[in-house]
C-alpha positions as CSV (number, residue, x, y, z in Angstrom):
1,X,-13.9,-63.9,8.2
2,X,-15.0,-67.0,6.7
3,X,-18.4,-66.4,4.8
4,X,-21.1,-69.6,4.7
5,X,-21.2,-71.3,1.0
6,X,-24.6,-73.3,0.6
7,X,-23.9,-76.7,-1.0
8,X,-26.8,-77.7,-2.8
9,X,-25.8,-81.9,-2.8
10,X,-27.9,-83.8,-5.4
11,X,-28.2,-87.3,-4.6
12,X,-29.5,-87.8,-8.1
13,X,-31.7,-86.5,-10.7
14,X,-33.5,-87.9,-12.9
15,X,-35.2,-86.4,-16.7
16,X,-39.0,-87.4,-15.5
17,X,-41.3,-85.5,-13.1
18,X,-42.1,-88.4,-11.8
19,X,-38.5,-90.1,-10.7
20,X,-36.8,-87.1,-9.6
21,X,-34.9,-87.0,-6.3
22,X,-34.4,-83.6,-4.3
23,X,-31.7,-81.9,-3.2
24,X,-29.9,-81.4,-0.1
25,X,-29.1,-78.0,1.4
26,X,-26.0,-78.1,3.4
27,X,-24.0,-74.9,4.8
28,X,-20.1,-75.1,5.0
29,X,-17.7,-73.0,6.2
30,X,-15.5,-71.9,3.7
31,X,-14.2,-69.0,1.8
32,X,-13.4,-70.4,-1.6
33,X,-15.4,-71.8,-4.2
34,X,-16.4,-75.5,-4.7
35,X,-17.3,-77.3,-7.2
36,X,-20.3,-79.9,-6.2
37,X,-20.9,-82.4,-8.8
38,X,-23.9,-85.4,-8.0
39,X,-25.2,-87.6,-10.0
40,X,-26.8,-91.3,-9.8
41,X,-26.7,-94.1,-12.9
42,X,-29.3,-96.5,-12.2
43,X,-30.9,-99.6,-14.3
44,X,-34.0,-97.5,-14.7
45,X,-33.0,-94.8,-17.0
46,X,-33.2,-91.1,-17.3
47,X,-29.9,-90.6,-15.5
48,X,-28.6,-86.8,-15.1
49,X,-25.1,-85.3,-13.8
50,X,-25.5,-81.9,-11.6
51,X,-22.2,-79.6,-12.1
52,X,-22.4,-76.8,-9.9
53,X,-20.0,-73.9,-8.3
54,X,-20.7,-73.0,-4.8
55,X,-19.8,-69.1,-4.4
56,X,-19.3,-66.8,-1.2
57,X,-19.2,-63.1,-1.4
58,X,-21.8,-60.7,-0.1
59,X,-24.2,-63.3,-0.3
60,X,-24.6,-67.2,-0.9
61,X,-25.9,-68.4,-4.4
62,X,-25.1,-71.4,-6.3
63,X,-24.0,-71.3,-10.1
64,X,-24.3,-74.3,-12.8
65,X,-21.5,-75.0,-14.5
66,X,-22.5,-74.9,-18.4
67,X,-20.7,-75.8,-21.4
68,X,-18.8,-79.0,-19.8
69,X,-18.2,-81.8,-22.0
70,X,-19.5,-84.9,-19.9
71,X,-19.2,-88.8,-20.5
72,X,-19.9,-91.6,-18.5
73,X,-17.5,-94.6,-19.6
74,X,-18.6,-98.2,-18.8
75,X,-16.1,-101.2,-18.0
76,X,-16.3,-102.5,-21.3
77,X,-15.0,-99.7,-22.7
78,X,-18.1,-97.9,-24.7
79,X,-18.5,-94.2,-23.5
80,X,-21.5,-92.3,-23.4
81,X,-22.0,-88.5,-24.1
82,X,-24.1,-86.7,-22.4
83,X,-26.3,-84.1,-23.2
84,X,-26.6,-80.3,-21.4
85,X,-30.7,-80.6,-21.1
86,X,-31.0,-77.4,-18.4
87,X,-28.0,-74.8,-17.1
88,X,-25.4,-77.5,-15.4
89,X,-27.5,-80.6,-16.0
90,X,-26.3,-83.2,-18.3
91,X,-28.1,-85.8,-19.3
92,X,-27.5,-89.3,-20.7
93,X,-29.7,-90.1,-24.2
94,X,-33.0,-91.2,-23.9
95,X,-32.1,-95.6,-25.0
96,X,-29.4,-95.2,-21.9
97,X,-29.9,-97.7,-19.0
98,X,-27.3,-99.2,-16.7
99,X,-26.6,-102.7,-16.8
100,X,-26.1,-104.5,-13.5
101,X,-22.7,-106.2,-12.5
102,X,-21.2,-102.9,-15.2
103,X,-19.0,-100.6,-14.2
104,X,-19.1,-96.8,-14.3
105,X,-17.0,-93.4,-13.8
106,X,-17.4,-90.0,-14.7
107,X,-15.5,-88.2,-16.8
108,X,-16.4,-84.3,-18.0
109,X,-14.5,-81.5,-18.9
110,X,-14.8,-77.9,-17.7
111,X,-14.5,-74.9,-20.6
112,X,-11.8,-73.7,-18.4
113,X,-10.0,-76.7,-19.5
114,X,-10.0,-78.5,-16.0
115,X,-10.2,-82.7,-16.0
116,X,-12.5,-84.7,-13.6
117,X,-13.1,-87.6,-13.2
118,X,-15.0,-90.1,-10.4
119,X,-13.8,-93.5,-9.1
120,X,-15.3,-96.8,-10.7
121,X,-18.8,-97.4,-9.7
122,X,-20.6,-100.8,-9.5
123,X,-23.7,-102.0,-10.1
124,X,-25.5,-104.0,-7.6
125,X,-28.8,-105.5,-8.4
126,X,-31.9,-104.2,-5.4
127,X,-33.4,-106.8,-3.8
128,X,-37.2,-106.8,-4.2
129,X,-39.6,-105.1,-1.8
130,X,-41.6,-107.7,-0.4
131,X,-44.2,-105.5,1.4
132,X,-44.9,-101.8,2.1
133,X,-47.2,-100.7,4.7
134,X,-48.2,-98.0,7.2
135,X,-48.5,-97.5,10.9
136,X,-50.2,-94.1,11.9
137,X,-47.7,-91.9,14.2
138,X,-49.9,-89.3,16.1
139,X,-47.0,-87.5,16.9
140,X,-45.0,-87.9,13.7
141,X,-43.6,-84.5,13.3
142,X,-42.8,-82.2,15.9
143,X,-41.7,-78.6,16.4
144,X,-37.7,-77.9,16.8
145,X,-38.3,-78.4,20.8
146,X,-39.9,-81.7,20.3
147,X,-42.4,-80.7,22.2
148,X,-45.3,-79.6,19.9
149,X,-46.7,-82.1,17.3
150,X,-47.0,-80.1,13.9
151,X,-48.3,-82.9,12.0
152,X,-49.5,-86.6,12.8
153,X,-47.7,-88.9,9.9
154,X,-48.6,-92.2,7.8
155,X,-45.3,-93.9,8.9
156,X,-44.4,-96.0,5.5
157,X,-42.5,-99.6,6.0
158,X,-41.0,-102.2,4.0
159,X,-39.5,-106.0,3.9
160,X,-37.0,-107.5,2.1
161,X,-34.4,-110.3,1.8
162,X,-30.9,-108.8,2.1
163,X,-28.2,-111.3,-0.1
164,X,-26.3,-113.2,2.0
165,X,-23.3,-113.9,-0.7
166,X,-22.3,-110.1,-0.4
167,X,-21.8,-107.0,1.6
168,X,-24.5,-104.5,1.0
169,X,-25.5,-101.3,1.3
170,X,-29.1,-99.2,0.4
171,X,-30.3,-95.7,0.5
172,X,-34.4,-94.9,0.4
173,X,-36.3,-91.6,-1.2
174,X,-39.6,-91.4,-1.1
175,X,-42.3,-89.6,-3.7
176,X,-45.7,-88.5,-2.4
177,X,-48.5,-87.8,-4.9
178,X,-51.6,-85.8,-3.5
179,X,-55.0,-84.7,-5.3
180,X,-54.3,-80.6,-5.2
181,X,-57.5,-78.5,-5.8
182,X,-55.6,-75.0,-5.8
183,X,-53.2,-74.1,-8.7
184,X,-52.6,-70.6,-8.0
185,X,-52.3,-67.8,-5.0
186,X,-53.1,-63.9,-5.5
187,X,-51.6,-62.2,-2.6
188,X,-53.3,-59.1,-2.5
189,X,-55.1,-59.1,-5.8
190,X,-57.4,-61.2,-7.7
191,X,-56.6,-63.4,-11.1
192,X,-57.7,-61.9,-14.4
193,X,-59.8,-64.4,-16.2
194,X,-58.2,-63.5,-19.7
195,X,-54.7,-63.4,-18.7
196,X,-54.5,-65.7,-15.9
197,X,-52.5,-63.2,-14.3
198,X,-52.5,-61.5,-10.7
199,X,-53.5,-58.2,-10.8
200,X,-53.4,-55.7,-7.7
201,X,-57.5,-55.0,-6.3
202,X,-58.3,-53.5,-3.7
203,X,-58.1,-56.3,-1.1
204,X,-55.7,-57.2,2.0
205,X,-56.1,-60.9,1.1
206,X,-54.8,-63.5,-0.3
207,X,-57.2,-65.8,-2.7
208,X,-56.7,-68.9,-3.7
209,X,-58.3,-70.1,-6.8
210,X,-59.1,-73.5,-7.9
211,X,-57.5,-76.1,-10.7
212,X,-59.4,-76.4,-14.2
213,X,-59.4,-80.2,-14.0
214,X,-57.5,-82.9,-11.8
215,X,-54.3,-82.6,-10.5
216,X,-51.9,-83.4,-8.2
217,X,-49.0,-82.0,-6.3
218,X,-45.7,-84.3,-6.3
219,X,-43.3,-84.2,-3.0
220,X,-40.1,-85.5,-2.3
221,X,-38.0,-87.1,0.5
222,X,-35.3,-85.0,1.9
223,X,-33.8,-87.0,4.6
224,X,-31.0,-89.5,3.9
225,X,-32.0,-92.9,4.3
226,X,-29.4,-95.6,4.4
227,X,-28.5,-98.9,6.1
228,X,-25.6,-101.3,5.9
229,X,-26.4,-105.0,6.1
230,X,-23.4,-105.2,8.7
231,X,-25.7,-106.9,11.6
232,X,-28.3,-108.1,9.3
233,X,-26.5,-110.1,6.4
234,X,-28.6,-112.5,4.6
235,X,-31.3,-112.1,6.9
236,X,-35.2,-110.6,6.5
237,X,-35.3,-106.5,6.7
238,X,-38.6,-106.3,8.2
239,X,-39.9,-102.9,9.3
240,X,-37.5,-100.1,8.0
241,X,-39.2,-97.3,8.5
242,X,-38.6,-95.6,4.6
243,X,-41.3,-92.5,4.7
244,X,-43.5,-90.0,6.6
245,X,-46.0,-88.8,4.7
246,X,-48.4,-86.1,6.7
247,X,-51.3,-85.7,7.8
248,X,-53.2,-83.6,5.1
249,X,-56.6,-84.4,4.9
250,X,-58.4,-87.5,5.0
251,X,-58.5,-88.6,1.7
252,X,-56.1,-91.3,0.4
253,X,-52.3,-90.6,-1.3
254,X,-50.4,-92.5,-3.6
255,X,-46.7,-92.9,-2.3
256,X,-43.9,-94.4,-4.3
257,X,-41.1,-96.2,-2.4
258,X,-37.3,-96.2,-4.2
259,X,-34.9,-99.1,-2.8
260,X,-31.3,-98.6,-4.1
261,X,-28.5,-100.7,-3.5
262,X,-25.4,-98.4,-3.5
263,X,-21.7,-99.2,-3.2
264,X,-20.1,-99.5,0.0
265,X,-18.0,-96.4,-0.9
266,X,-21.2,-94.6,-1.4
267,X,-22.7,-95.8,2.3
268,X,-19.8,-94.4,3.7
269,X,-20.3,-91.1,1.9
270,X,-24.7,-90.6,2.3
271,X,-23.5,-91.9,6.2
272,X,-20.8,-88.9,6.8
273,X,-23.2,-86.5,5.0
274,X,-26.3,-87.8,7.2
275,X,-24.3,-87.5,10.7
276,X,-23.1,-83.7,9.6
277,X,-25.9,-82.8,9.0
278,X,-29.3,-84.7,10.3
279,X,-27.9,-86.1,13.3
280,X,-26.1,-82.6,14.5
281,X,-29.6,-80.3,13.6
282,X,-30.8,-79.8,10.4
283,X,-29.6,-79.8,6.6
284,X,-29.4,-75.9,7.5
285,X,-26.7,-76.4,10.3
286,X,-23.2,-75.7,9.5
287,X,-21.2,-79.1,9.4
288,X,-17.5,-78.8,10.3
289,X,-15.9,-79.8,7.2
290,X,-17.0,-80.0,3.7
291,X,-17.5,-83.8,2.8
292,X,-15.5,-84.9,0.3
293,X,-16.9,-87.4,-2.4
294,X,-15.7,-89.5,-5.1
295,X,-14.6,-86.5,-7.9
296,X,-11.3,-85.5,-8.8
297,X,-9.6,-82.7,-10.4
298,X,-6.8,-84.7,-12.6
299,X,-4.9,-81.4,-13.3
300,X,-5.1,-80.2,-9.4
301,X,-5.3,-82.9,-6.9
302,X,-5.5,-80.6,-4.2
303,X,-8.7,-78.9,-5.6
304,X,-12.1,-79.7,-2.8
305,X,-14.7,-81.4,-5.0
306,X,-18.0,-82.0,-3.3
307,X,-20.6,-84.6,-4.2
308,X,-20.9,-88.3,-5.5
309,X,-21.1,-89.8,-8.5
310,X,-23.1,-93.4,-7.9
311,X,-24.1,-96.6,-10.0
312,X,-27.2,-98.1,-8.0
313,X,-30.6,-101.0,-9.2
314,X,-33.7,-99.7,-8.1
315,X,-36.7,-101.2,-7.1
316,X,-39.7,-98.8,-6.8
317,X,-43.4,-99.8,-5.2
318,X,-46.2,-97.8,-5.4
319,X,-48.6,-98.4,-2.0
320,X,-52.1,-96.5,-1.2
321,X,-52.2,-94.0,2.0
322,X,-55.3,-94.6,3.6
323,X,-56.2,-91.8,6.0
324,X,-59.6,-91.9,6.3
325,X,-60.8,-91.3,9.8
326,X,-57.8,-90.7,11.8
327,X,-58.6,-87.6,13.4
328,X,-60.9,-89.5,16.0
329,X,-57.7,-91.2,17.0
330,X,-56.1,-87.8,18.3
331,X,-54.5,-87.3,14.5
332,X,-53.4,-83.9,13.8
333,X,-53.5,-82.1,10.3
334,X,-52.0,-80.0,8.3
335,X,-53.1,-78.0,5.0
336,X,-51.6,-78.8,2.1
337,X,-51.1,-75.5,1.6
338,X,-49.6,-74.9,5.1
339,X,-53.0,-72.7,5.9
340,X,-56.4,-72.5,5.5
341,X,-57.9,-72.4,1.8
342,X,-59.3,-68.9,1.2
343,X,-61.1,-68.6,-2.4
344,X,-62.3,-65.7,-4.0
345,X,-66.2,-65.1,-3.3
346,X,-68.4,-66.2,-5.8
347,X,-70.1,-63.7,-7.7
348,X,-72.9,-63.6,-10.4
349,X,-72.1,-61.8,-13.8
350,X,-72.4,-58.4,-13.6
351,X,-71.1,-55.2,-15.8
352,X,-69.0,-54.1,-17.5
353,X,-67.3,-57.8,-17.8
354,X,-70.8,-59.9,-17.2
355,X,-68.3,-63.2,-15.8
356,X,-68.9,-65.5,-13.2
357,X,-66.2,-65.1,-10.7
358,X,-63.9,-66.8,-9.6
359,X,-62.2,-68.2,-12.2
360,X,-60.2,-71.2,-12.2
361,X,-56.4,-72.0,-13.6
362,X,-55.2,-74.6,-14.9
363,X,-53.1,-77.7,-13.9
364,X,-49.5,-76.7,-15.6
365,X,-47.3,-79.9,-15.1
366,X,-43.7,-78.9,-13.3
367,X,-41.1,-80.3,-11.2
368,X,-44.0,-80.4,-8.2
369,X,-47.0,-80.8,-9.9
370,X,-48.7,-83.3,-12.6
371,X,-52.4,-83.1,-14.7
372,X,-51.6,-86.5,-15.7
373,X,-53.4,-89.0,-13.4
374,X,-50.7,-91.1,-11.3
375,X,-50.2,-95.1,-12.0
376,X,-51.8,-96.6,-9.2
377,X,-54.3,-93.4,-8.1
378,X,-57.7,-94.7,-6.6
């Protein structure tokens, strides 16, 4: 019996908190292991390669591939090293941007002795967001039914002028910055002032405890957003839909908007993955072949390589969320934790430790959450 293998397909990853793009979980049917590579040189920097092994036995789990010796060779020859920053991540030096109208492939060795490499990638220039603004969706997201509205949504638009001397292609992500005011949950317990550590008490609940300062919690598109210009060359995009950010409280969020212009082989790729997956159900649905992308095994042609190694410009705009009031209009919220807040009582100090309680924890800056106050915050 064939046993599900979960694909884990990076569109791109990048070295900053702040310019990261998510995965993408995808379910094949197979009984072999594959090897998923993804990665995205842009003109921005900070460009990483994902190598993975997908592996089914008793269970599904994912393995980076480590000690790989990766390059990323330009059309003028000059090849670039990259560096293993994180198990299976390699990343390009810190000086590294791509140049638009340059070429790029992959190129990386496995310790195992195995030779991939991508097709050659080119680099378009993004057109320039014009204008990003919102249109409130009552009914933005709803359950699997489509019946039951889990959360009213800030849809997010943009314009642009597509080229009209080409044939192009573009792919949105999304990043959503929002003011957090709990750091840490204790399920069943309460958090030890000194240690800032959970510690079982005698209590069914779960307390939530408050940040020690500002910060903010980061999340990230997960939908694939493309377009061809097809029906639309050289004309005005006006009003692609390119976010939904929710409903979770009235105050304001800072969202940033990414515009790539991607090859045409790319399109093709994001468009097959998209109508497995999206279009059929979820990411979580089982699509009926695994998609192949645009890595080869030079020593075994016949080896399944899944992913896509991309050259794209980027154009990012930050815009301001402003939700204030919209529950009079029917709007329907959501916590940001997914539930109500429930702190710890307050308490005066008392023996044998004479503290005030609660105490609070602090902000620690990780892939989904920054102290550091966002550009463009109001």
């Amino acid at each position: 019996m064939l046993r599900f293998v979960k694909i884990s397909v990076v569109i791109a990853l990048l070295l900053s908190f702040e310019s990261c793009i998510e995965p993408y979980d995808v379910r094949y049917n197979l009984s072999t292991d594959v090897l998923t590579v993804d990665g995205l040189v842009t003109d921005q920097g900070g460009s990483v390669i994902a190598i993975k092994r997908s592996r089914s036995e008793s269970f599904i789990y994912t393995v980076p591939v480590k000690g790989c010796t990766v390059d990323i060779l330009t059309g003028d020859g000059k090849k670039t090293n990259l560096k293993e920053t994180a198990p299976g991540i390699y990343a390009t030096p810190a000086d590294f941007r791509g140049m638009l109208g340059q070429t790029y492939q992959l190129l990386f060795k496995t310790p195992e002795g195995q030779n991939y490499q991508s097709s050659v990638e080119l680099m378009q220039a993004a057109p320039d967001i014009k204008k990003v603004y919102q249109e409130f969706n009552q009914r933005g997201i709803l359950d699997r039914m489509g019946t039951r509205v889990l959360s009213s949504t800030f849809d997010i638009f943009v314009d642009f002028d597509d080229r009209a001397d080409q044939k192009n292609a573009y792919l949105w992500k999304w990043e959503l910055f929002e003011a957090q005011e709990i750091c840490i949950t204790c399920e069943k317990g309460i958090l030890n002032s000194r240690t800032l550590q959970c510690v079982n008490a005698s209590t069914p609940f779960a307390y939530d405890y408050q940040c020690q300062g500002n910060c903010w919690e980061l999340f990230y598109s997960t939908d694939i957003n493309i377009m061809s210009d097809v029906f639309s060359n050289g004309r005005t995009i006006t009003g692609r839909r390119v976010a939904q950010v929710p409903y979770y409280s009235d105050l304001g969020a800072l969202v940033e908007v990414q515009q790539y212009a991607v090859s045409n082989e790319a399109y093709q790729y994001y468009l097959l993955l998209r109508d497995q997956t999206q279009t059929t159900g979820t990411l979580a649905d089982t699509p009926p072949a695994p998609i192949v992308g645009n890595v080869r095994n030079i020593n075994d042609r016949s080896e399944i390589v899944v992913g896509y190694f991309g050259a794209a410009g980027v154009k990012k705009m930050r815009y301001w969320v402003n939700r204030n009031g919209f529950s009079q209009q029917g709007g329907v919220k959501t916590p940001l934790l997914g539930r109500a807040t429930n702190l710890e009582p307050t308490t005066p100090p008392a023996p044998p430790t004479f503290e005030t309680r609660p105490p609070l924890y602090p902000c620690i800056a990780s892939r989904n959450r920054t102290p550091i106050r966002p550009q463009g915050w109001r």
